[in-house]
C-alpha positions as CSV (number, residue, x, y, z in Angstrom):
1,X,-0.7,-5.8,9.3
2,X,-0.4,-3.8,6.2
3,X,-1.8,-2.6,3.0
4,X,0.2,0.3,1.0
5,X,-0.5,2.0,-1.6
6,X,1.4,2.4,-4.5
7,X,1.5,5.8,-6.0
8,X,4.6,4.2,-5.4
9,X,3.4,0.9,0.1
10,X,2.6,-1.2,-0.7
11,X,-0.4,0.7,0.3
12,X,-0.3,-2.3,-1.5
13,X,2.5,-1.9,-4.8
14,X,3.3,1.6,-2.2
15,X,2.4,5.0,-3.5
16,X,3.8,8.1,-4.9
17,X,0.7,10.5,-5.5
18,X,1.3,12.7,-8.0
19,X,2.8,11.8,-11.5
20,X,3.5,8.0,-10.5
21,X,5.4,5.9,-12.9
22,X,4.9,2.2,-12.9
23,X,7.8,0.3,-10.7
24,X,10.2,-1.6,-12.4
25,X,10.2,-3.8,-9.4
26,X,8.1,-4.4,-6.2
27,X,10.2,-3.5,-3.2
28,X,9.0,-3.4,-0.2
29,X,8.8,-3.2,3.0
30,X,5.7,-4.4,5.3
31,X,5.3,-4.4,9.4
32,X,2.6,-6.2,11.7
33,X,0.5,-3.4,13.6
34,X,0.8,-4.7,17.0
35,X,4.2,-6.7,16.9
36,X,7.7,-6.6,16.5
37,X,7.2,-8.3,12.9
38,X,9.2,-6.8,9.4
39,X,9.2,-7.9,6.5
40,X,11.5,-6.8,3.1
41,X,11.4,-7.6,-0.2
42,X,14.3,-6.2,-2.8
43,X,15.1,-7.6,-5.9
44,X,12.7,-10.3,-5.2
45,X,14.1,-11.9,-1.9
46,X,12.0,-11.9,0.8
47,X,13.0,-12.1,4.7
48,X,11.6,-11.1,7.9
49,X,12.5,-10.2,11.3
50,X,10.3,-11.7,14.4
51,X,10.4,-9.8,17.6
52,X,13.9,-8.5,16.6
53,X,15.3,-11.8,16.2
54,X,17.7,-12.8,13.4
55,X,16.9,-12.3,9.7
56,X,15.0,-15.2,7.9
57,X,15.0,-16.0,4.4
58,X,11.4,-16.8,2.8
59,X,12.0,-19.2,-0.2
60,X,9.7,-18.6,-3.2
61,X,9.2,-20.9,-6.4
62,X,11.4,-20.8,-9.5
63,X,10.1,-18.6,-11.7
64,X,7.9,-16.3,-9.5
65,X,7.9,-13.2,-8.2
66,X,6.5,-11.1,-5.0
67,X,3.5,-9.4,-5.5
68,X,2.5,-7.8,-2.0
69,X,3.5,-9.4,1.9
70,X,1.5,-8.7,5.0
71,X,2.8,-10.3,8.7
72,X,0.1,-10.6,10.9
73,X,-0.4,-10.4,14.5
74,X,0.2,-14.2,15.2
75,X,3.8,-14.4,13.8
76,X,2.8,-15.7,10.2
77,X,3.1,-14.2,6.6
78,X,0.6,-14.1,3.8
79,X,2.6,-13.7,0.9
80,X,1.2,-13.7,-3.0
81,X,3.0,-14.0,-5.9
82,X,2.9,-14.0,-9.6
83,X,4.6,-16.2,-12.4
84,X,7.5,-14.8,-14.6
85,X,6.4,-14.3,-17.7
86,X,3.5,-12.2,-16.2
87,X,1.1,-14.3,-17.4
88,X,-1.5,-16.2,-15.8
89,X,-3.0,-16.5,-12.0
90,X,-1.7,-15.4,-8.7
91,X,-0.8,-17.2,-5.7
92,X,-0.9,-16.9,-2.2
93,X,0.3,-18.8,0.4
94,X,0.3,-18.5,4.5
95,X,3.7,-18.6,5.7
96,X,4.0,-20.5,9.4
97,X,7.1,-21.1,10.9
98,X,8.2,-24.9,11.2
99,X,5.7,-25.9,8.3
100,X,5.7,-26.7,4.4
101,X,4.9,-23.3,2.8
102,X,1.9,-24.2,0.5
103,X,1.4,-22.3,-2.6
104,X,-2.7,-21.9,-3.6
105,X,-3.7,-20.2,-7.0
106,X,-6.2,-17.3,-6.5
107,X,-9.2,-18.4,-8.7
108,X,-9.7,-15.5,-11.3
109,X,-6.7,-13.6,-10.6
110,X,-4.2,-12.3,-13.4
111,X,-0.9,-11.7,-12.6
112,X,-0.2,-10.1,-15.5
113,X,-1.7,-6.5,-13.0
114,X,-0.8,-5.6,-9.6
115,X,-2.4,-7.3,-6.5
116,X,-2.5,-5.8,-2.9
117,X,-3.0,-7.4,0.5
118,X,-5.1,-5.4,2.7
119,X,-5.2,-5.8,6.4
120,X,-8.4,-6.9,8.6
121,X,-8.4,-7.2,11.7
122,X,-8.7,-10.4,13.7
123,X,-9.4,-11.8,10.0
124,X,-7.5,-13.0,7.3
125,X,-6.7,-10.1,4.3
126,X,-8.4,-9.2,1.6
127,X,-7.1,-9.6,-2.0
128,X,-7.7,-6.7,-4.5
129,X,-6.5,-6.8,-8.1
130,X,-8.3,-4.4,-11.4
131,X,-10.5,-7.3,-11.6
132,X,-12.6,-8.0,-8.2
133,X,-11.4,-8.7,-4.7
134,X,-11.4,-12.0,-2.8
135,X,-10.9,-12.8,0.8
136,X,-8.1,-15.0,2.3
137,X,-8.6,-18.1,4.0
138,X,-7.1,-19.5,7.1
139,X,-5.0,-21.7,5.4
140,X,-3.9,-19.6,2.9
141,X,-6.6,-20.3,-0.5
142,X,-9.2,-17.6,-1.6
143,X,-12.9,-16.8,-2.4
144,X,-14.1,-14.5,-4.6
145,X,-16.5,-11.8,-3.0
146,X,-16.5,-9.2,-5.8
147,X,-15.9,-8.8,-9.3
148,X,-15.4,-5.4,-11.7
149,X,-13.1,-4.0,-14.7
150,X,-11.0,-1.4,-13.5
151,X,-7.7,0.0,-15.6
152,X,-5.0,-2.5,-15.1
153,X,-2.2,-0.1,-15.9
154,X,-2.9,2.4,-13.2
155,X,-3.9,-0.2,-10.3
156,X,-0.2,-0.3,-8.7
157,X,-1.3,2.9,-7.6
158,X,-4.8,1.5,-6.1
159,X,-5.5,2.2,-2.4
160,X,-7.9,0.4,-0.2
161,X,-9.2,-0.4,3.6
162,X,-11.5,-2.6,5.1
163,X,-14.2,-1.5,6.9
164,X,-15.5,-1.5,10.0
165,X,-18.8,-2.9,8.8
166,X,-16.6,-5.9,6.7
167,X,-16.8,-4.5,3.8
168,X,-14.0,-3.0,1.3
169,X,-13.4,0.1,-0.2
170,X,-10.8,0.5,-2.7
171,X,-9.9,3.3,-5.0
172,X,-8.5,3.1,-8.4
173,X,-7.0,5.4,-10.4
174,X,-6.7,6.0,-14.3
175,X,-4.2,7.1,-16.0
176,X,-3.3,9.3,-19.2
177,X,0.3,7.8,-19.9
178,X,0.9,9.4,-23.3
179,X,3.5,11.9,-22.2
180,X,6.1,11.7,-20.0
181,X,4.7,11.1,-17.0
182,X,1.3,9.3,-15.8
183,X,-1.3,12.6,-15.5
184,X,-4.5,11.3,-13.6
185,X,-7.7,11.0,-15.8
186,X,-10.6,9.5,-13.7
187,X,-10.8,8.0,-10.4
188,X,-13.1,5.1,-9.7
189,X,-14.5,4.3,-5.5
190,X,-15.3,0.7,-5.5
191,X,-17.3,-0.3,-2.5
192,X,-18.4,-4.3,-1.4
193,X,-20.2,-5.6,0.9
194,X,-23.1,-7.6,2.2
195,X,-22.9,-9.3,-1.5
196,X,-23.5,-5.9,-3.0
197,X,-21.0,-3.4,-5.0
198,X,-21.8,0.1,-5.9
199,X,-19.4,2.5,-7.8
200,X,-18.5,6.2,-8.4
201,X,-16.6,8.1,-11.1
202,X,-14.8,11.1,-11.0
203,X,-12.6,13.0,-14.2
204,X,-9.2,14.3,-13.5
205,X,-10.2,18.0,-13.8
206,X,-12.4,17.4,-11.1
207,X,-9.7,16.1,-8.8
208,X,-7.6,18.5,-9.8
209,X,-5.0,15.5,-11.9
210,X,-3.8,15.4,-7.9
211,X,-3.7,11.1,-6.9
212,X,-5.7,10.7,-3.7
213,X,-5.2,8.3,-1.2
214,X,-7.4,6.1,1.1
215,X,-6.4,6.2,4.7
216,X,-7.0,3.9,7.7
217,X,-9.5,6.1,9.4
218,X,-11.2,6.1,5.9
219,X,-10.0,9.8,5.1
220,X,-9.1,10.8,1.4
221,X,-5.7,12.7,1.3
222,X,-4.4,14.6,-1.3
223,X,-1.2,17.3,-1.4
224,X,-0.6,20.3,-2.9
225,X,2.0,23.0,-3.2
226,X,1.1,26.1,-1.3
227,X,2.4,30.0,-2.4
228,X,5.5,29.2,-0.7
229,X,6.3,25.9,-2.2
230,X,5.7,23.8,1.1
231,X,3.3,20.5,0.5
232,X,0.2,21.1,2.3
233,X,-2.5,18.2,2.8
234,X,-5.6,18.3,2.4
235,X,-8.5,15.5,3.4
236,X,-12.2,15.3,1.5
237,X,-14.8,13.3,2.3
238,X,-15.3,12.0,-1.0
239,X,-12.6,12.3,-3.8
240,X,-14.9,14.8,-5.7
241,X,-13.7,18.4,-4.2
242,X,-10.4,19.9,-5.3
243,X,-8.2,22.6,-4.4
244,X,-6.1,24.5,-6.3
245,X,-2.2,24.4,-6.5
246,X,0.7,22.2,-7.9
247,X,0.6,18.1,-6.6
248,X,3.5,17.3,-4.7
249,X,4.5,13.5,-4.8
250,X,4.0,11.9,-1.2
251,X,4.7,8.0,-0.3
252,X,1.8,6.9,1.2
253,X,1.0,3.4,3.6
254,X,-1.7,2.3,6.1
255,X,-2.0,-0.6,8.4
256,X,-5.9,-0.9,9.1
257,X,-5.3,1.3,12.0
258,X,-2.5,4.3,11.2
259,X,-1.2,6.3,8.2
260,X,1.9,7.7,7.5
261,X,4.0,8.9,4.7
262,X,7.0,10.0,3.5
263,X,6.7,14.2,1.8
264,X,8.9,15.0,-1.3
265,X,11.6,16.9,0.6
266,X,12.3,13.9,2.9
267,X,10.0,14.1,6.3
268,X,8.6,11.6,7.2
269,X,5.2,12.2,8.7
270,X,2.6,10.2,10.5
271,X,-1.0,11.5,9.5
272,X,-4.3,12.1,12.2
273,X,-7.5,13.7,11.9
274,X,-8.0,15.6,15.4
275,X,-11.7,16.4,13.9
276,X,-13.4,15.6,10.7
277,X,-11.7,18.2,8.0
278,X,-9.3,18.8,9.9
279,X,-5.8,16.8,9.1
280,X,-2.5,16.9,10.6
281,X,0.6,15.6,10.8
282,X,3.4,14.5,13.5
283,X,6.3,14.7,11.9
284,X,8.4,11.5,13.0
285,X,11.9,12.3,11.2
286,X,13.8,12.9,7.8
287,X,15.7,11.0,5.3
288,X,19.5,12.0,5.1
289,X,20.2,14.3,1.9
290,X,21.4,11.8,0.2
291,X,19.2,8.9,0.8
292,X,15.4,8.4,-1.4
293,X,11.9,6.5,0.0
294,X,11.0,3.8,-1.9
295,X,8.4,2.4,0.4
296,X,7.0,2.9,4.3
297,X,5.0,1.2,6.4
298,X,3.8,2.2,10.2
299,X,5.5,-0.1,12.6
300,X,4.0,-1.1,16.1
301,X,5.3,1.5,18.0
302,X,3.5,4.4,16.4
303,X,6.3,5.5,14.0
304,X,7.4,4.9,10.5
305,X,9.6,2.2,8.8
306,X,11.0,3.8,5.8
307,X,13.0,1.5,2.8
308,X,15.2,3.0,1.4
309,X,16.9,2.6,-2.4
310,X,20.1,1.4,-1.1
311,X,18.6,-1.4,0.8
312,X,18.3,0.2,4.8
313,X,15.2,0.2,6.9
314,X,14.5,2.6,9.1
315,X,12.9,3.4,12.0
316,X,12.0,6.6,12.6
317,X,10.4,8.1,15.6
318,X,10.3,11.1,18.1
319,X,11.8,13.0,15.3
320,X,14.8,10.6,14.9
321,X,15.5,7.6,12.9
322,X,17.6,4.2,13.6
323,X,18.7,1.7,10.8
324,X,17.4,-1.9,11.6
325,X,19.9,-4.7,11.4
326,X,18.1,-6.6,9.0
């Protein structure tokens, strides 16, 4: 199960953190935690792959378009969508095989922002949009459990990641988008739970204008050019402390339980904390030359399922990656 980030992720709507610019469309690319369960979505066709077999095609209305997947452990597919024009409330519907795919409006919700799915486990997702968070129901509607006003611009680039006390943590980001790229202004921590929601604030120059991003384990990440040009990473454990150096645009996605990403110059990395403070990385492969990230997603097998702009997935692991047949 899955939620990205996009400084694009997903996670999530998957993340480029740095100087982000708003995706002209929402592909994707989203894998169940614990099974043998990918999904894809490019130029707004959706299909999946169960337990490696044969590519399925996932219909959606006339007139729609995919907002954020998530497979699950049990073989289905929450999927929510949007209406073209972008106006008006989201939907979200449960996809099981062998039964009507029913589409349920997400009271509240604007499609007109982004929406993310975000992973829970043993529990249905939770739904996060610039305007509250809901959480899913077994057969696919939605209640509303929070409600703020967050920047509606910058939330494609929203991270988030559900709790181990059930609550939900998201972080949003603002942004300056008067020149010619998106320069980070403020960042906002949204936290609900137990019927409560409090909120913190932070200003670009106190971030350092670098895009942090929520992980799994709850870690903030953020990367930076070093002296010698590499991208370094960093973790915090609040968004409010920042280092000094250039930002370096990393792809970011969790699944509730692992991080990984995709750095500027192609690796792809999956990210662990071996003690608080102290990050690392396993690095799990890297692109070809020629080929660019547009999303990634952990897979089930500890590695990394990287789409790429010419339509491949791949799976990379043990330093070495292999193009699905889907």
């Amino acid at each position: 199960m899955e939620m990205s980030s996009r400084l694009s992720a997903g996670l999530v709507a998957a993340a480029w953190f740095c100087t982000p610019a708003a995706p002209a469309r929402a592909d994707m690319v989203r894998a169940a935690g614990d099974r043998d369960h990918v999904v894809v979505v490019r130029d707004n066709e959706v299909w999946r792959s169960l337990d490696g077999g044969a590519r399925e095609a996932i219909s959606l209305p006339p007139d729609s378009w995919a907002l954020d997947a998530l497979p699950d452990r049990s073989g289905s597919l929450w999927i929510a969508i949007g209406p073209v024009p972008r106006q008006g409330p989201a939907r979200l519907a449960r996809v099981v095989a062998g039964t009507e795919i029913v589409w349920r409006e997400i009271p509240g919700s604007n499609a007109a922002g982004d929406l993310h799915l975000v992973p829970r486990r043993r529990a249905p997702p939770f739904i996060v949009s610039a305007s509250g968070a809901w959480t899913a129901s077994p057969g696919g509607g939605a209640t509303r459990i929070a409600t703020w006003s967050v920047d509606g611009y910058g939330f494609y680039a929203a991270t988030a990641r559900a709790r181990a006390d059930g609550g939900l943590t998201v972080l949003a980001p603002t942004f300056d988008t008067c020149g010619s790229a998106d320069v980070l202004e403020a960042l906002v921590e949204l936290r609900a739970g137990g019927g409560r929601l409090t909120t913190r604030r932070w200003t670009g120059r106190r971030l350092g204008h670098r895009t942090p991003a929520l992980a799994a384990d709850g870690s903030i990440y953020r990367w930076f050019r070093d002296a010698g040009g590499a991208c370094t990473l960093e973790t915090a454990s609040d968004a409010s402390s920042a280092t000094r150096g250039e930002a370096c645009d990393v792809l970011v996605r969790h699944n509730g339980e692992r991080t990984v990403a995709v750095v500027d110059d192609g690796v792809v990395v999956r990210l662990v904390r071996r003690k608080p403070g102290a990050p690392s990385r396993i690095d799990l492969g890297h692109l070809e030359r020629t080929e660019h990230a547009v999303d990634v997603t952990p897979d089930h097998r500890g590695g990394a399922l990287v789409l790429t702009a010419d339509g491949r997935v791949v799976r990379f692991s043990g330093g070495t990656g292999l193009a699905l047949p889907i």
